[in-house]
C-alpha positions as CSV (number, residue, x, y, z in Angstrom):
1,X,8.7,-20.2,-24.0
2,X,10.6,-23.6,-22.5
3,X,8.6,-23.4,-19.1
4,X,5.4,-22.9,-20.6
5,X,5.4,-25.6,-23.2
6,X,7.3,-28.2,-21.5
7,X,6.0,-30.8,-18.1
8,X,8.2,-32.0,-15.4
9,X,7.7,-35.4,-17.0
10,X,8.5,-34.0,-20.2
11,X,11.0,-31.3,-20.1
12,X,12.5,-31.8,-24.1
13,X,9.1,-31.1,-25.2
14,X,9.3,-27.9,-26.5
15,X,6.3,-27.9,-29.2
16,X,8.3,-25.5,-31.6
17,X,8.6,-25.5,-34.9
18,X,11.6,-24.6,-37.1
19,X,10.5,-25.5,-40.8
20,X,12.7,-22.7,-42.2
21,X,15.6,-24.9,-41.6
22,X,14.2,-26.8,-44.8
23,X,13.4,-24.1,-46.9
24,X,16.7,-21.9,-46.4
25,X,18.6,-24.1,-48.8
26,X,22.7,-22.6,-49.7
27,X,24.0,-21.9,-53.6
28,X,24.1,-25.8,-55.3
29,X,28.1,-26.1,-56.2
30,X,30.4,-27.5,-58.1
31,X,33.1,-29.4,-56.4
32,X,33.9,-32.8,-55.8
33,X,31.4,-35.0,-54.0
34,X,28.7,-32.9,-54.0
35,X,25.0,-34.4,-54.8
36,X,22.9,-34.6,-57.1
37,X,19.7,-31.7,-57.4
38,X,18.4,-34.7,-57.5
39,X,20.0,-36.2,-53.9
40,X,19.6,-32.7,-52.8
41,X,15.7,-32.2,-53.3
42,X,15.2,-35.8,-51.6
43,X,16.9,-34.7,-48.8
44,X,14.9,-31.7,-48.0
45,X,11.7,-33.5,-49.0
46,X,12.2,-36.7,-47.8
47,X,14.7,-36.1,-45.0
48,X,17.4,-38.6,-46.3
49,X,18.9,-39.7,-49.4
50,X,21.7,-42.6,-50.2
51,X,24.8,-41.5,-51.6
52,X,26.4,-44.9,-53.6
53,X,30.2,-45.5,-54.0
54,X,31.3,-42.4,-51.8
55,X,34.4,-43.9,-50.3
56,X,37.2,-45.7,-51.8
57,X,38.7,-49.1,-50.7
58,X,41.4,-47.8,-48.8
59,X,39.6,-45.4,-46.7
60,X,36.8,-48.1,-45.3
61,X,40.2,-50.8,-45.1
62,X,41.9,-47.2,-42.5
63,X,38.7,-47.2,-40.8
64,X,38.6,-50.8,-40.1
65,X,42.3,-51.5,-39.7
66,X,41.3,-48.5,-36.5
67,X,38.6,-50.9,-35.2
68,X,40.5,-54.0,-35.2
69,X,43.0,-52.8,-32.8
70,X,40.3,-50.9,-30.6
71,X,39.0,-54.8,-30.5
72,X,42.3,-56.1,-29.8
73,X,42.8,-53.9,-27.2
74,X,39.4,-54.5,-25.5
75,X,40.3,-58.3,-25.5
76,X,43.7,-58.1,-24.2
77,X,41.9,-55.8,-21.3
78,X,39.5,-58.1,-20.7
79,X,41.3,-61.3,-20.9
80,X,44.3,-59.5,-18.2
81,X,41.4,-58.9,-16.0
82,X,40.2,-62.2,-15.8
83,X,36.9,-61.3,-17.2
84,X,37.3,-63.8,-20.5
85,X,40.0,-67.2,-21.0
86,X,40.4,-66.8,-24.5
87,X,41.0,-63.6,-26.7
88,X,39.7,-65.3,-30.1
89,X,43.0,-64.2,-31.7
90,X,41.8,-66.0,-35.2
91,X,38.7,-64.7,-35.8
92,X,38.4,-62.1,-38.3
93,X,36.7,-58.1,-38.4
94,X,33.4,-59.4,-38.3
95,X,33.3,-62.3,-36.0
96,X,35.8,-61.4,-33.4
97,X,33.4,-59.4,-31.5
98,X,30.6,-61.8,-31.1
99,X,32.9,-64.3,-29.6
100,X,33.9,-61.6,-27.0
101,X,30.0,-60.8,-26.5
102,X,29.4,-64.4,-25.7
103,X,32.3,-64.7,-23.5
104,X,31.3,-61.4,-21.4
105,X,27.8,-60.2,-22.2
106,X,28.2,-56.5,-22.4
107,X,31.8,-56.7,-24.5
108,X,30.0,-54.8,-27.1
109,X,28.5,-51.5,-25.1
110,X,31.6,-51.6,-24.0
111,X,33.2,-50.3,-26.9
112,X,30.7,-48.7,-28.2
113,X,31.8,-46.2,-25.1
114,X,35.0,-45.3,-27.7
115,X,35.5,-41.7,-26.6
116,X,38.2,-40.5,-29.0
117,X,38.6,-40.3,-32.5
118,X,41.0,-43.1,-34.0
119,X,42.9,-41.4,-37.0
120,X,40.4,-42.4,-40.1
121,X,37.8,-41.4,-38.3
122,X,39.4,-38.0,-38.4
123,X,39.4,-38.9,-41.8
124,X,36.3,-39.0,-42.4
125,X,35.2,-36.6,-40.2
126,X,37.0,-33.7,-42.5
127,X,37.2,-35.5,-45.5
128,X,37.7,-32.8,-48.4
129,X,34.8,-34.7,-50.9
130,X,32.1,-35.2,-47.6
131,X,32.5,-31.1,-46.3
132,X,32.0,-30.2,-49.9
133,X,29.1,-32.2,-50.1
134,X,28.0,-30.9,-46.6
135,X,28.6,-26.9,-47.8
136,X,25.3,-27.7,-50.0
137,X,23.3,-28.0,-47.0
138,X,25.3,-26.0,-44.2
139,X,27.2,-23.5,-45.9
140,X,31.3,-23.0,-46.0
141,X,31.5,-23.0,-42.1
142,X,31.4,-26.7,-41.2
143,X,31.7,-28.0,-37.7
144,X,32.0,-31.3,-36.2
145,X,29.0,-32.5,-33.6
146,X,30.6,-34.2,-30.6
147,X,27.8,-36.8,-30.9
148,X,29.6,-39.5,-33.1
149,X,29.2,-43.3,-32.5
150,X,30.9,-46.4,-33.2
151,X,28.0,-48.8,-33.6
152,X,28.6,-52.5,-32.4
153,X,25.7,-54.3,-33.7
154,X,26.6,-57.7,-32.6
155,X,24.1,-60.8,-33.4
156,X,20.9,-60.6,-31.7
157,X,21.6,-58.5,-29.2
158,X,18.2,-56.0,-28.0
159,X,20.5,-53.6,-26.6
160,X,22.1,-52.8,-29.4
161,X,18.6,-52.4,-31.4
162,X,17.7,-48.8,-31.5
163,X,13.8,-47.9,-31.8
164,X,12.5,-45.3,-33.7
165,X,13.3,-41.8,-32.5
166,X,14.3,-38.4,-34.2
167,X,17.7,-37.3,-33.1
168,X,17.5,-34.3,-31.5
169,X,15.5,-36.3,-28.9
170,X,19.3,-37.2,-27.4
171,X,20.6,-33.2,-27.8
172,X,19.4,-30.2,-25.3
173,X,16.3,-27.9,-26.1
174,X,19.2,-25.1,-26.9
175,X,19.8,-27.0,-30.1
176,X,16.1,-27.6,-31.9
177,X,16.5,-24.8,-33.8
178,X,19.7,-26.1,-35.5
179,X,20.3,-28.4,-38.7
180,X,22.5,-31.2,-37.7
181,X,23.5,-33.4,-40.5
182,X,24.0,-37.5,-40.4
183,X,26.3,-39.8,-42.2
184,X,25.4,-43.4,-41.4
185,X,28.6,-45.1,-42.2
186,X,27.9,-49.1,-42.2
187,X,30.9,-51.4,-42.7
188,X,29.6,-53.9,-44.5
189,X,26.4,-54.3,-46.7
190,X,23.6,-53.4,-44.7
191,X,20.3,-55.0,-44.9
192,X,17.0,-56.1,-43.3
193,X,18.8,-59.1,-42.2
194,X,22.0,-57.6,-40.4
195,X,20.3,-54.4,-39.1
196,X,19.7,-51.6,-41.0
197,X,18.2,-48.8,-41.1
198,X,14.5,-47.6,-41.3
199,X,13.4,-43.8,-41.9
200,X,9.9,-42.4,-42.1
201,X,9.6,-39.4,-45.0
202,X,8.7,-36.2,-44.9
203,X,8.4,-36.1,-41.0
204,X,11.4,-33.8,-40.7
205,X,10.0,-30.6,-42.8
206,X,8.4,-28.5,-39.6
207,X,11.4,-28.6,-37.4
208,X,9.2,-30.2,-34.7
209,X,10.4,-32.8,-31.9
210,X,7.5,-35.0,-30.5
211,X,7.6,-36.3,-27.3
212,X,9.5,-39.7,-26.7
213,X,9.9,-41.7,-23.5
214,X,12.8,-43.7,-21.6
215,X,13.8,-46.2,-22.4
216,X,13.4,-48.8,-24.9
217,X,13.6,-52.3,-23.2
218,X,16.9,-53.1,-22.2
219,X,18.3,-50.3,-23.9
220,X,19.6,-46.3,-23.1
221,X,17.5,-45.4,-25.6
222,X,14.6,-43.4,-26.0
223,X,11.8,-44.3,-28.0
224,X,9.1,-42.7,-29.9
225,X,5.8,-44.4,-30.1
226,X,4.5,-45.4,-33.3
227,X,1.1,-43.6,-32.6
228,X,2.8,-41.0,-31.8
229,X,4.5,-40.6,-34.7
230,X,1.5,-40.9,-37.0
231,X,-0.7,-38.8,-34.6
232,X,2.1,-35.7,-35.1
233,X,3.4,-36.2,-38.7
234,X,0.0,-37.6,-40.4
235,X,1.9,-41.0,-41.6
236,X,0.7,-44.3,-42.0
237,X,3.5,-46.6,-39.8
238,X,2.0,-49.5,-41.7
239,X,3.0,-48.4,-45.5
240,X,4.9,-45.3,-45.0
241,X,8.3,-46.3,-43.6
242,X,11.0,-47.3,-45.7
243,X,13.9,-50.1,-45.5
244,X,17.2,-49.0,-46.7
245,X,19.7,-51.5,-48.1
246,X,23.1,-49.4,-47.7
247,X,26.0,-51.0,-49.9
248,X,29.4,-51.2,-48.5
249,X,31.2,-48.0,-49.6
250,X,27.9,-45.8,-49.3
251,X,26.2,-44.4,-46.6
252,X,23.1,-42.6,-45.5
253,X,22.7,-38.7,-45.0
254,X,19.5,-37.2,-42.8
255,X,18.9,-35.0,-40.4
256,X,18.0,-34.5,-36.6
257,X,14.2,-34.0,-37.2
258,X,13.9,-37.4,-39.2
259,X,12.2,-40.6,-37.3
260,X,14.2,-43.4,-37.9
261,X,15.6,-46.8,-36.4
262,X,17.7,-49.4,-36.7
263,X,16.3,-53.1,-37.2
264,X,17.6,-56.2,-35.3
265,X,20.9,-57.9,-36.4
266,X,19.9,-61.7,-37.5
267,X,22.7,-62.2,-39.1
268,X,25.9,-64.1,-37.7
269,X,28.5,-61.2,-38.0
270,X,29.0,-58.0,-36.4
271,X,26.7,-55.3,-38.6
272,X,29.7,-52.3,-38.1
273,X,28.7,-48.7,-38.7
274,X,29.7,-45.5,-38.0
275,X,27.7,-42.1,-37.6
276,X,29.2,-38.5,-37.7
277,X,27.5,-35.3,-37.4
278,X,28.0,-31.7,-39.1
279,X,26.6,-28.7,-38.6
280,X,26.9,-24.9,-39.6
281,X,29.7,-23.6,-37.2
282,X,28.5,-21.4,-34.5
283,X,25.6,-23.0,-33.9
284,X,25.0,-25.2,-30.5
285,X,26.2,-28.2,-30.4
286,X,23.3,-30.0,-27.9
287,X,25.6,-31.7,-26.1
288,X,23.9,-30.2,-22.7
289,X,27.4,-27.9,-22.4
290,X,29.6,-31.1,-22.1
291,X,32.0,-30.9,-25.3
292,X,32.0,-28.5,-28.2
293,X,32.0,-28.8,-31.7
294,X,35.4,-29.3,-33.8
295,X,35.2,-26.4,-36.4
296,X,36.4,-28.6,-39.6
297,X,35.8,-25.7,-42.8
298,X,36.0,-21.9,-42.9
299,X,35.1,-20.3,-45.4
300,X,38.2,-18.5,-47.3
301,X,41.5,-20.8,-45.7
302,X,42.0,-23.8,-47.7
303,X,44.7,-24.5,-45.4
304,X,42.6,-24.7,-42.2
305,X,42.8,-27.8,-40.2
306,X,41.0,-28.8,-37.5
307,X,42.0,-28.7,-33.5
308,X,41.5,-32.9,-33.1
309,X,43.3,-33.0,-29.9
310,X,41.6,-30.3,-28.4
311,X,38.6,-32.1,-29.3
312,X,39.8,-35.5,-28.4
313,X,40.7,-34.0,-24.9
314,X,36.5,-33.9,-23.5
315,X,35.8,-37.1,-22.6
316,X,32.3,-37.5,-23.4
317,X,31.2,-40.2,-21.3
318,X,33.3,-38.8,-18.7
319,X,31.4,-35.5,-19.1
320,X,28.0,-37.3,-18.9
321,X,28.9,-39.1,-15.8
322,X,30.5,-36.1,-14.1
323,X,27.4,-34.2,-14.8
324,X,25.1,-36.4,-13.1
325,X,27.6,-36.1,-9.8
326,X,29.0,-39.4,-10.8
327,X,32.8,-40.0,-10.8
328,X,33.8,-41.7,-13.6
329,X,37.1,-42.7,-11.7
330,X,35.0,-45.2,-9.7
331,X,33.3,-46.6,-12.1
332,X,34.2,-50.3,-13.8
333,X,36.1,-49.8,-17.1
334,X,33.9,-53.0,-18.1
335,X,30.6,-51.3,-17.4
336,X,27.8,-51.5,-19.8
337,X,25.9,-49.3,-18.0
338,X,25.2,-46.2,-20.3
339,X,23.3,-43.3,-18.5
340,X,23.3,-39.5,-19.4
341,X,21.7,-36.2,-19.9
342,X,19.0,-37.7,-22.3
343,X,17.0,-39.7,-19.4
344,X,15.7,-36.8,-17.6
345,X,14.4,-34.8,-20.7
346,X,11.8,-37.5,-21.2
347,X,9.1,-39.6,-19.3
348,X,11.1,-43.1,-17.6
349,X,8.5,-45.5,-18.5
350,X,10.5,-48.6,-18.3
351,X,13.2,-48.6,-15.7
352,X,16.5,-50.9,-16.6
353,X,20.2,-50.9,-15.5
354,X,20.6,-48.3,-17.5
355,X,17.9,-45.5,-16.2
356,X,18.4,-47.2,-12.2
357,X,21.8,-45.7,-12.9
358,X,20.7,-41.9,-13.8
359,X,17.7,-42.3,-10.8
360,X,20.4,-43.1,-8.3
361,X,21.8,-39.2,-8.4
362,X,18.8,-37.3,-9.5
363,X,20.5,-34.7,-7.2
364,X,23.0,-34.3,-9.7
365,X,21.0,-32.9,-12.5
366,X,20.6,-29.2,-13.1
367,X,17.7,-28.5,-15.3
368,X,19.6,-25.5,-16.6
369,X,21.3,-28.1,-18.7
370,X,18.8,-28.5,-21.0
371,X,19.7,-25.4,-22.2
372,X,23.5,-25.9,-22.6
């Protein structure tokens, strides 16, 4: 029961358990894309797995071609409004951006705050060989989560540094009891020294959320404590978590129950990535009730396409501010101030711009939206 488990400090602490999402496993196939046994059994026992080579040349050069011009356009908005003197026309995909983040501090949240699909994110997002490899773990009925994120990991940047945390932290209570499935996308080859990835195995196989806090330094994040972590899933955080090195062309799968994080960029470029989210279709999306799912598969119509610009038309950030009582309309289009839904399931235990911006209409929450 949601009121007897959970604490006013602590709403998205539920304490249940859902281990049969791990042990219902659908028919291995046969089509294109589709992993391993092996990649399969690592996913259900570890929690992840990396899939090498998926994507081909052209499809990464779409998706970056897509990004160039959403960074064009950010610099030609910024530069019209006076807010930088030069556009750094000459720098290239993975520079470009850090010269905006000097210039205006915050250049990179901004576009992080992308809120529709560019066409190869489509792409990817219904990509014939990725929804066959999904049907392994979801079934034939494939849907698209609304959570989706263009990641702008510019140099040395803490608020782009995400501390551990299992996903489903971020989604409503509505949704623990559902199997949503990660593609980490990076854009370049992902390391320790750019930024990668972390995950902790085995953590994911009871279905169980622990209880994070808000939020992580300067960040919108939430975090999970380290304690925590090995107080609830019996790990050792000194030998037990594991760096993954993603080649370009690859990317990572997991799941929502997973702890993982992403490590500080100290490179000198822009660490890219992108991550999408699947899930079986009919099942909530734990968005709070703010945007749906994109159906993207069903079973029996090879022909089916999916309904992008109804999608595309739910502006998520819009959505999160509106549902806080905040009008988007009068907020600065150059805000990196990210606030939403998320804050007021957990404990604030470090207040920032970020959090000062949710506690300002605490009047605007209904706890009923925990619950979609």
């Amino acid at each position: 029961n949601f009121a007897m488990t959970s604490s006013a400090s602590n709403p998205g602490y539920t304490g249940e358990r859902h281990p049969e999402l791990f042990k219902e496993r659908p028919a291995k196939g046969n089509k294109p894309g589709q992993l391993s046994r092996a990649q399969l059994d690592e996913f259900y026992t570890r929690g992840f797995t990396l899939v090498r080579d998926f994507f081909t040349k052209e499809e990464l050069d779409a998706v970056k071609a897509d990004i160039t011009v959403k960074v064009s356009e950010l610099a030609d908005n910024l530069y019209n409004a006076g807010k930088i003197k030069d556009k750094h026309e000459g720098l290239g995909f993975y520079h470009r951006l850090c010269a905006i983040e000097r210039d205006f501090p915050g250049a990179n949240i901004v576009l992080h705050k992308l809120s529709t699909l560019p066409p190869s994110f489509r792409a990817i997002a219904a990509h014939e060989r990725m929804l066959n490899l999904l049907e392994d773990i979801v079934g034939p009925n494939i849907s698209f989560n609304p959570v989706w994120n263009l990641r702008t990991k510019t140099p040395n940047n803490a608020a782009s540094t995400v501390p551990w945390h299992q996903d489903s932290g971020y989604f409503d209570v509505e949704s623990y009891n559902t199997l949503i499935v990660t593609a980490w996308v990076p854009l370049l080859d992902t390391n320790e020294q750019n930024g990668t990835l972390q995950m902790v195995p085995g953590c994911h196989r009871d279905g169980y959320i622990a209880k994070h806090t808000c939020c992580a330094g300067p960040t919108w994040y939430i975090d999970l404590d380290e304690d925590t972590i090995e107080k609830e899933f019996g790990v050792d955080m000194a030998k037990d978590p594991v760096t993954l090195d993603v080649p370009y062309g690859s990317f990572l799968l997991f799941n929502n129950f997973t702890p993982h994080r992403s490590l500080n960029n100290r490179s000198d470029v822009v660490r890219w990535s992108i991550d999408f989210r699947w899930q079986r279709t009919g099942t909530p999306a734990g968005l709070f009730g703010l945007k749906p799912t994109c159906e993207v598969r069903r079973d029996g119509e090879p022909d089916f396409r999916p309904d992008w610009d109804s999608f595309d038309s739910v502006d998520r950030n819009r959505a999160q501010l509106e549902s806080m009582a905040r009008d988007e309309s009068a907020a600065d289009e150059f805000s990196a101030v990210i606030s939403g839904p998320w804050m007021k399931k957990w404990e604030i235990v470090n207040h920032n711009k970020h959090t000062d911006a949710f506690e300002k209409n605490p009047e605007g929450w209904q706890p009923g939206m925990l619950h979609g």
